[in-house]
N, C-alpha and C positions, 0 to 999 in steps of 0.2 A: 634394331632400335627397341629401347626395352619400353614399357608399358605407360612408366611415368616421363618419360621424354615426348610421350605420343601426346600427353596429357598438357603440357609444360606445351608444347607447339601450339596447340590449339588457344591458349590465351588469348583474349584481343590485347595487347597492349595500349592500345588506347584506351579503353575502357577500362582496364586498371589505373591508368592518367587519371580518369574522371574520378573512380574512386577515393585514388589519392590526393585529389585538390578538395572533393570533399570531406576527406577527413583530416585534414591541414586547416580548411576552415573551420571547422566544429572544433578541433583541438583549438584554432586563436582564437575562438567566443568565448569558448569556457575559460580558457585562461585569463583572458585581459577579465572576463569578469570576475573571477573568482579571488582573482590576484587583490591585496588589498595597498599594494606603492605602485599600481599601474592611475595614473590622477585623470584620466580619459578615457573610461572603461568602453561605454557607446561608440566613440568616435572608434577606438581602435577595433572593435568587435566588427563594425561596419567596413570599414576598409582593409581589414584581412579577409574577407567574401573575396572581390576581383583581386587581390595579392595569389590567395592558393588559388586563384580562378587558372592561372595562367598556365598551371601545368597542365593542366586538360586542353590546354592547345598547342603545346609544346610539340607533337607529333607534327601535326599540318602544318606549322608555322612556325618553327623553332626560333628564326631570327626575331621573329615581331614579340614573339614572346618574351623572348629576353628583354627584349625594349618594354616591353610592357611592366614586367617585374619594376624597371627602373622609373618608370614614367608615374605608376602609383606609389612607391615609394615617394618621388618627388613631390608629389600633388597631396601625399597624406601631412606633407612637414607642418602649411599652414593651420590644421585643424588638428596638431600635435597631437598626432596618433603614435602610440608609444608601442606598435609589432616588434622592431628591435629591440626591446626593453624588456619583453617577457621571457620567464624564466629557463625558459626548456629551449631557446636558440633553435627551434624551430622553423622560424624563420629567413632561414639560412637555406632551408632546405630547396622553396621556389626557385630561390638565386640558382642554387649550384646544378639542379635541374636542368635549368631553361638555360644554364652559360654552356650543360651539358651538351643538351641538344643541339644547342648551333654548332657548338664547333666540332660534335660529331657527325651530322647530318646535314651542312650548308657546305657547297666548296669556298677555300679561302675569302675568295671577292666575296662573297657575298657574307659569310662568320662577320671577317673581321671587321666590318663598320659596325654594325649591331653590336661586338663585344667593344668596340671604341664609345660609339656613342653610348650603351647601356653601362658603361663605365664611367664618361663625365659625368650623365645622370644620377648615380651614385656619389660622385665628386662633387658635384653642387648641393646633396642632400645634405652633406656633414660641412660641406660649407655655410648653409642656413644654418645648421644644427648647431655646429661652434659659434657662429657668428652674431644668427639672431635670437632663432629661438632659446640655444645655449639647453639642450635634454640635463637632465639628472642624472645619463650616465655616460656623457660624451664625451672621450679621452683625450680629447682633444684634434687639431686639423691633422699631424702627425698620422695619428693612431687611424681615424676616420678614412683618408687616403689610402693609406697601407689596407685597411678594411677593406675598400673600395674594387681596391688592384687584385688584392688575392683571392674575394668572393667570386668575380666573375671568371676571370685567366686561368685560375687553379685546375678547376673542370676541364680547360681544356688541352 
C-alpha cells in the first residue's frame, strides 16, 4: 500500500459531507445574490442553507435525506425560491448525492420508497411550478417530470 492510499484511508468521509454542504451553501448565497434575474434573492439564499444541509447527513440517513432534499424543495415553492434557477446547476448536485446514497447504501425495501416518495415530491414541485406559481424558467409539466424521474433514478 503505497503512502498516498494510506493517506486517502484516513479521510473521514463524513466530514468531507459537512464540508461539502458547506460549501454548496456559500456557493447558493453568493449566487442568488450576486445574480441580477434571480427576483428573490433573501428568500432563495435562506433556503439553500437546509437544501446543501442535507448532504452532511447523507451518511447516517441516506433515505431521510433524500426525502429531505425533496421536502424543501417542496416547501421553498410558496416563498418562490428560485435554487433551480441559478446559473451554475448546482443545485442538482444535493439531489444526485442524497438519490446516491440511498440507493447505494439502503437495501431495496427500504431505497425504493424514499426514491418513490422523494420523487412525487419533486413531481408536485413542478406541478405548483407549471400550475401556480408558473417560474421564468419552467419548461413546462413534460420537461419538469422527466426532470423529476431522472434527478433522482439516474444515481442509482
Amino acid at each position: 500500500m503505497s503512502r498516498l492510499e494510506r493517506r486517502l484511508r484516513r479521510i473521514d468521509l463524513r466530514q468531507l459531507d459537512s464540508l461539502l454542504a458547506g460549501l454548496l451553501a456559500l456557493d447558493f448565497i453568493f449566487e442568488s445574490s450576486l445574480e441580477t434575474d434571480v427576483p428573490h434573492q433573501l428568500v432563495t439564499a435562506l433556503w439553500a442553507i437546509p437544501f446543501a444541509g442535507t448532504v452532511a447527513a447523507r451518511r447516517r440517513r441516506p433515505g431521510a435525506s433524500l426525502v429531505a432534499c425533496s421536502v424543501i424543495i417542496l416547501l421553498t415553492e410558496p416563498f418562490n425560491s428560485q435554487v433551480f434557477n441559478l446559473d451554475s446547476n448546482f443545485a442538482l448536485i444535493p439531489l444526485l448525492l442524497c438519490a446516491y446514497g440511498a440507493g447505494a447504501w439502503l437495501p431495496w425495501r427500504a431505497g425504493l420508497p424514499a426514491l418513490a416518495f422523494a420523487t412525487a415530491l419533486l413531481v408536485a414541485d413542478q406541478l405548483i411550478e407549471v400550475y401556480i406559481t408558473e417560474g421564468p424558467n419552467s419548461g413546462g409539466l413534460g420537461n419538469g417530470i422527466a426532470f423529476s424521474l431522472i434527478v433522482t433514478s439516474l444515481p442509482w
